[in-house]
N, C-alpha and C positions, 0 to 999 in steps of 0.2 A: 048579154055577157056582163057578166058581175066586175065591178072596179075595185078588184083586193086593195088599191095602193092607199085606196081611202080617200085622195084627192078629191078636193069639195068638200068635205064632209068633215067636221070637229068631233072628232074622235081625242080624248083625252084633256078634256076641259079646254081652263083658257090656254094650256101650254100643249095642243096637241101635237100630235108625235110630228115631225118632221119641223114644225113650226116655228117661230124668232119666241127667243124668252120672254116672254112679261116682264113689262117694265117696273123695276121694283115701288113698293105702296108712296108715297109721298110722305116724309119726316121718317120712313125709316133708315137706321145706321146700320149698315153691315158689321159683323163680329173683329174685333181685333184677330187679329193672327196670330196663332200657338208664339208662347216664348219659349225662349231655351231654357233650359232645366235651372233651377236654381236664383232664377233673376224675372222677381215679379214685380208689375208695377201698378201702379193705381187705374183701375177703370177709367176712361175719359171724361173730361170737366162734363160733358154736357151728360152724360147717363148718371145717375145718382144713383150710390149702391140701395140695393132692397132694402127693406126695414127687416131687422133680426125678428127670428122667431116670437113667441113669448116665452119670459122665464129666463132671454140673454139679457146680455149688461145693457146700458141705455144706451140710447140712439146716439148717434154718430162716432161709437167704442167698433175699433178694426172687429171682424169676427174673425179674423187670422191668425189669431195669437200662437205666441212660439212655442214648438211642441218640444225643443230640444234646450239644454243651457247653453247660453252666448258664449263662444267659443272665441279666447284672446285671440286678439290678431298674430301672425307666424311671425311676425316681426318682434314682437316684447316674449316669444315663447322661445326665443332661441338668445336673445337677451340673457332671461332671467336663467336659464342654463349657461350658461356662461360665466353669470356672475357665481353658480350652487359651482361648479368645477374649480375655476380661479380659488375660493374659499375652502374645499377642502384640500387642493393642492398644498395653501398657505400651510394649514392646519399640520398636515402631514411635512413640511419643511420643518415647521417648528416644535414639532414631537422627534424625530429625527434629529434636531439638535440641540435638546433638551437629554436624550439620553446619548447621546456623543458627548456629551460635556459629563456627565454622570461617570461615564465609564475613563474619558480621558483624566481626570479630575479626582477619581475614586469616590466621588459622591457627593452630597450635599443636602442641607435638610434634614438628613434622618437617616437617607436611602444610603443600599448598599453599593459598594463598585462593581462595578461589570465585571473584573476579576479579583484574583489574589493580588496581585502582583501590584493592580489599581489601587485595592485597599492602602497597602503597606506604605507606597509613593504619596498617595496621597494624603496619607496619615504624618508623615515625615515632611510634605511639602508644608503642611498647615503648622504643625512645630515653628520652622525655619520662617514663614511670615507672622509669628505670633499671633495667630487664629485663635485662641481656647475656642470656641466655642464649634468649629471643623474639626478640629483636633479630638475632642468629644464626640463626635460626631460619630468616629470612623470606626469606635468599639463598638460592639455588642452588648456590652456590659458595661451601666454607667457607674462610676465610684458613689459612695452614699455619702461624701462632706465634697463640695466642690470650694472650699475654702482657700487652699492655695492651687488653685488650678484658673486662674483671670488673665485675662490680657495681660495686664501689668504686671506680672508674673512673670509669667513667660516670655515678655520681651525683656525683663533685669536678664533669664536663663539663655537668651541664645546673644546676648550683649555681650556676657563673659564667656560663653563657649558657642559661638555662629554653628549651626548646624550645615553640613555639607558633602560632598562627594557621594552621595546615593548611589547605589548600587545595588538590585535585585540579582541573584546569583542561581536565584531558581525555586520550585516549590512543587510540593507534591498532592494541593489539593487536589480533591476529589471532586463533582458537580454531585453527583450517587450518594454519595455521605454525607455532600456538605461540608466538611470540615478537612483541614491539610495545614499545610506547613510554608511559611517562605522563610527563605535565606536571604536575609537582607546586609549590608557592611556599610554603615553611614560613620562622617568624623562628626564628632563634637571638638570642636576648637581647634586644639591639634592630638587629642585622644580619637583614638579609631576603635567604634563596636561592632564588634559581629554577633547576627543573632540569629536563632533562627524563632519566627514570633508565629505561635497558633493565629490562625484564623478561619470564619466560619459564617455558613453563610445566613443571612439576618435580613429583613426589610427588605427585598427583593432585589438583594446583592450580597456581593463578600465582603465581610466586617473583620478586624482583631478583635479576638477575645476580649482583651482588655486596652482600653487609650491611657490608663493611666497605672502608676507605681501604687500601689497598697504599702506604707511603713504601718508595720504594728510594733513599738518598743516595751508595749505595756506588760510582756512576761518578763522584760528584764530589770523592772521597777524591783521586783523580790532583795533580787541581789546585788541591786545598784540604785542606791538611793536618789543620788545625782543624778541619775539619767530623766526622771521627773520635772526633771529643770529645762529638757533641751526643748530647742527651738529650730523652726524652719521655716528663714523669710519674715521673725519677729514673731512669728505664731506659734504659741506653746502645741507641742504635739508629744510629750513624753509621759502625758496621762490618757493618749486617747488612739484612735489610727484616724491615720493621715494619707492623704493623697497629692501626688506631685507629678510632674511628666517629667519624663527622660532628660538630664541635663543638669548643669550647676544648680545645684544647691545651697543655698545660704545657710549655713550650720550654725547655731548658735546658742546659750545659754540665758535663762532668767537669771540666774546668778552671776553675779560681777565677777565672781570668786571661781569660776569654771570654765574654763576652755572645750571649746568641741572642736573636734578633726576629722575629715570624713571623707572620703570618696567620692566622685561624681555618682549621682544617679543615669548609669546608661542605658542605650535599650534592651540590653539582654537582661536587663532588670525587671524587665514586662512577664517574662517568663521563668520567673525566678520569686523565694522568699524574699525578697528585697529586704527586709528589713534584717535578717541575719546576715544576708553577703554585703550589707553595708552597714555593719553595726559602728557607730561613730567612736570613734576616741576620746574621754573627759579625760581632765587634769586641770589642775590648779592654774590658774591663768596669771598671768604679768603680775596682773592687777592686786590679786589675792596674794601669790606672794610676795609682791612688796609689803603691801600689809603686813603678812607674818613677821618679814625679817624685821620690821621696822617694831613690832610686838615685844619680841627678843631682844633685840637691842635696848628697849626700854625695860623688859626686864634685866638686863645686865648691869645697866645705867643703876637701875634701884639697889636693887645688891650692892653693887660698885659703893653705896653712901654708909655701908655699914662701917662700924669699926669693930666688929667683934674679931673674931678668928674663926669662928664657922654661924656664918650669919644663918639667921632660920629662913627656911621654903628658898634659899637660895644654892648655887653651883659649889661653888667654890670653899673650898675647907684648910684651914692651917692646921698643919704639922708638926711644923718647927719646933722643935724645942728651947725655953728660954724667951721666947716673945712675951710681952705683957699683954693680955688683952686688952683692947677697946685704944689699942695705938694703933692699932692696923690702917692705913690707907689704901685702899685696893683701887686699881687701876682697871676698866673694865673693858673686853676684849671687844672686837668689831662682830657684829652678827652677821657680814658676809657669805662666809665658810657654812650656814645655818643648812641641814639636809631637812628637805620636806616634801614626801611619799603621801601620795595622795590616797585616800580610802574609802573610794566610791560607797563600798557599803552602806558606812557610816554616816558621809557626806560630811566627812572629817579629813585632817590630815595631820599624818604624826613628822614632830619635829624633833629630830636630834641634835645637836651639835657638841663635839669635844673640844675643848677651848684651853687656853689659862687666861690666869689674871695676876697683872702686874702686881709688886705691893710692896710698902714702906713699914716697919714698924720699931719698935725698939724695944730691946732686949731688958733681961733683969740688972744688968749691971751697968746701965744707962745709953747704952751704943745704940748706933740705928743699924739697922739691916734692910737690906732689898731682896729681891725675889720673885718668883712665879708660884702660883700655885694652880694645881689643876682642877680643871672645872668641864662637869656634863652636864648638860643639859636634856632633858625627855617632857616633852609637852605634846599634848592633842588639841589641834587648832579647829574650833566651830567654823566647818565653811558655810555654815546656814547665816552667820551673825555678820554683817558690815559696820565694821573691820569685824575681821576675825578673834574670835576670843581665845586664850590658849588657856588652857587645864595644866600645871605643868605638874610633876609627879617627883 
C-alpha cells in the first residue's frame, strides 16, 4: 500500500511540505516592513544603498529626488493670507474715506464733488477759510490772470465782509446732462445774496461753471477816460480784465484826483456780466478837489492885484461910471462856493463859480467910492496833471 502522506520522504526540498521552516542563511537581515504612505525613511545603517545606475549623479547623491515643488508649511500659508486680507481691507477703508471726504467737502485737488449741492458748499466753505487755491478748485473753468485771486486777498475780502449763513435751497441738476442749477442764499458781512449759480459736471464730480468774477471795464474806456485809472486791491485793472471772487472789493484809482464807488462783488455776480451790474462810480476825489479850489482861489488872489477896472484873462469888470482907472483896489472873493462837475470823458472837470469882488477906488472928482462888482468864473481843470491845472475861458 502506497504512503500518499509522503511521511519519510523529502518531498519539496529543504522546506518540505508539512515540515519546520529552514532556519534563515547566517548575516542575512530580513526586509523592513511596508511604511505608511507618505513617511519614508533611510534604509538601515548596516545595508548600504546600491550603487546608481550609470549616467546618475555621483555616488552617495539620494536617487529620490523630489518629483513635486516643496510645498510651504500650512502654518506661514494661512499667515501670509491673512496678512493679503488685513491689506486690502486697509486699502478699501481708506478709498472709502478718501471719496467721503471728496463728497462731504465738495472736493479737492482738481476732483469734482459728489453732488451739486457739495460743489456750491464747498465752494463757499473755501471762500469763508480763505483757501484761493480750493476756492479754484471748485470751477470748471479756471479765469486766465490769477492776479487778484491769493490767499492774501481773500482773507483782506472776508475781514471786511466774513462770509456766512449758507444755505442750499435746492437745485435742479441733472446726472443725464450733467449740468443744472443750485439755489444757494449766503451773507457777506451783513449783505445777504441770493443766487442761483450754473454747475456741471467735470473731473469726475460736480463743479461751478465759474469760481471766479470776470470784470471787463475795457469797452467803457471809449467813453470814459477815467475809468483807465481804476484800480482793484492797488492793481490797475481798467486796461485789461480782471478776475476777483465774490465779496468786498478794494475800489480804487491810479489818480490822486479820482474817486471810485462800487458795490460789493456778490455771488450772484458769478452768473452775471459782472462788470456792467457793478460798474463803479468816478468823481473827483477830496484830494483833487481841494486842489481845484485852492487853483481858484489863487486865481482870484492874482486878479484881486490888479488896479485896472477890467483886469485882462481875469472875472471881475468895472462899470461904474466916473472911477479913474488903475485906483481900483479889488478885494477878492473866497473860492469856497467853487462848482466842479466831473467829466469822465475828458478826464477833466469843468469849473464854474459866480462871485463878486469887493473894491475901493476913486472917482474924477477926487472922492473914494466902495463896491462890489460881479465876477464869473468858467475853467476846465486837467485831472490828469498833480495838482490840477485849469484852462480858464
Amino acid at each position: 500500500m502506497t504512503n500518499s502522506s509522503g511521511a519519510g520522504r523529502n518531498y519539496g526540498g529543504p522546506n518540505p511540505i508539512g515540515g519546520p521552516a529552514p532556519a534563515p542563511p547566517t548575516g542575512w537581515t530580513p526586509p523592513a516592513p511596508p511604511q505608511p504612505p507618505g513617511q519614508w525613511q533611510a534604509p538601515p545603517a548596516q545595508q548600504p544603498p546600491p550603487p546608481p545606475p550609470p549616467g546618475w549623479g555621483p555616488v552617495g547623491a539620494p536617487e529620490w529626488g523630489p518629483q513635486f515643488p516643496v510645498q510651504p508649511r500650512a502654518g506661514r500659508r494661512h499667515r501670509k493670507a491673512l496678512l493679503v486680507t488685513v491689506g486690502a481691507g486697509v486699502a478699501v477703508i481708506v478709498v472709502i474715506g478718501i471719496v467721503g471726504a471728496f463728497t462731504l467737502f465738495g472736493g479737492g485737488g482738481g476732483s469734482g464733488a459728489g453732488s451739486p449741492s457739495a460743489a456750491v458748499k464747498g465752494y463757499l466753505e473755501a471762500l469763508a477759510r480763505g483757501d484761493a487755491e480750493a476756492a479754484l478748485s471748485a470751477g470748471a473753468d479756471q479765469p486766465a490772470s490769477k492776479e487778484l485771486l491769493s490767499d492774501d486777498i481773500l482773507k483782506k475780502q472776508t475781514e471786511k465782509m466774513p462770509i456766512s449763513n449758507v444755505r442750499i435751497l435746492g437745485d435742479n441738476a441733472s446726472d443725464a446732462s450733467g449740468t443744472g442749477q443750485v439755489h444757494v442764499t449766503v451773507s457777506f458781512g451783513d449783505q445777504s445774496s441770493d443766487a442761483t449759480l450754473a454747475v456741471k459736471k467735470a473731473d469726475g464730480g460736480w463743479k461751478l461753471d465759474a469760481s471766479a468774477v470776470r470784470l471787463d471795464f475795457t469797452r467803457f474806456t471809449a467813453t470814459n477816460q477815467a475809468m483807465e485809472t481804476l484800480t482793484a486791491f492797488g492793481k490797475p485793472i481798467g486796461k485789461s480784465v480782471a478776475y476777483v471772487f465774490p465779496g468786498w472789493i478794494d475800489w480804487g484809482s491810479s489818480n490822486k484826483n479820482i474817486a471810485v464807488k462800487a458795490k460789493p462783488v456778490l455771488l450772484e455776480s458769478l452768473a452775471s456780466a459782472a462788470s456792467a451790474a457793478i460798474l463803479p462810480t468816478l468823481s473827483v476825489s477830496d484830494a483833487g478837489r481841494a486842489d481845484i479850489v485852492a487853483a481858484v482861489k489863487q486865481r482870484l488872489d492874482t486878479c484881486a492885484q490888479s488896479k485896472s477896472l477890467m483886469p485882462e484873462q481875469c472875472p471881475q469888470k468895472m462899470f461904474q461910471p466916473g472911477i479913474v482907472d488903475g485906483t481900483v483896489n479889488w478885494q477878492a472873493p473866497d473860492a469856497n462856493n467853487a462848482e466842479i462837475r466831473f467829466v469822465p470823458m475828458k478826464m477833466t472837470a469843468l469849473v464854474t463859480m459866480q462871485t463878486t469882488f469887493g473894491f475901493t477906488a476913486q472917482t474924477r472928482d477926487g472922492s473914494s467910492v466902495t463896491g462890489t462888482a460881479p465876477a464869473i468864473l468858467i475853467g476846465e481843470a486837467d485831472l490828469s496833471q498833480s495838482p490840477p491845472t485849469i484852462n480858464w475861458h
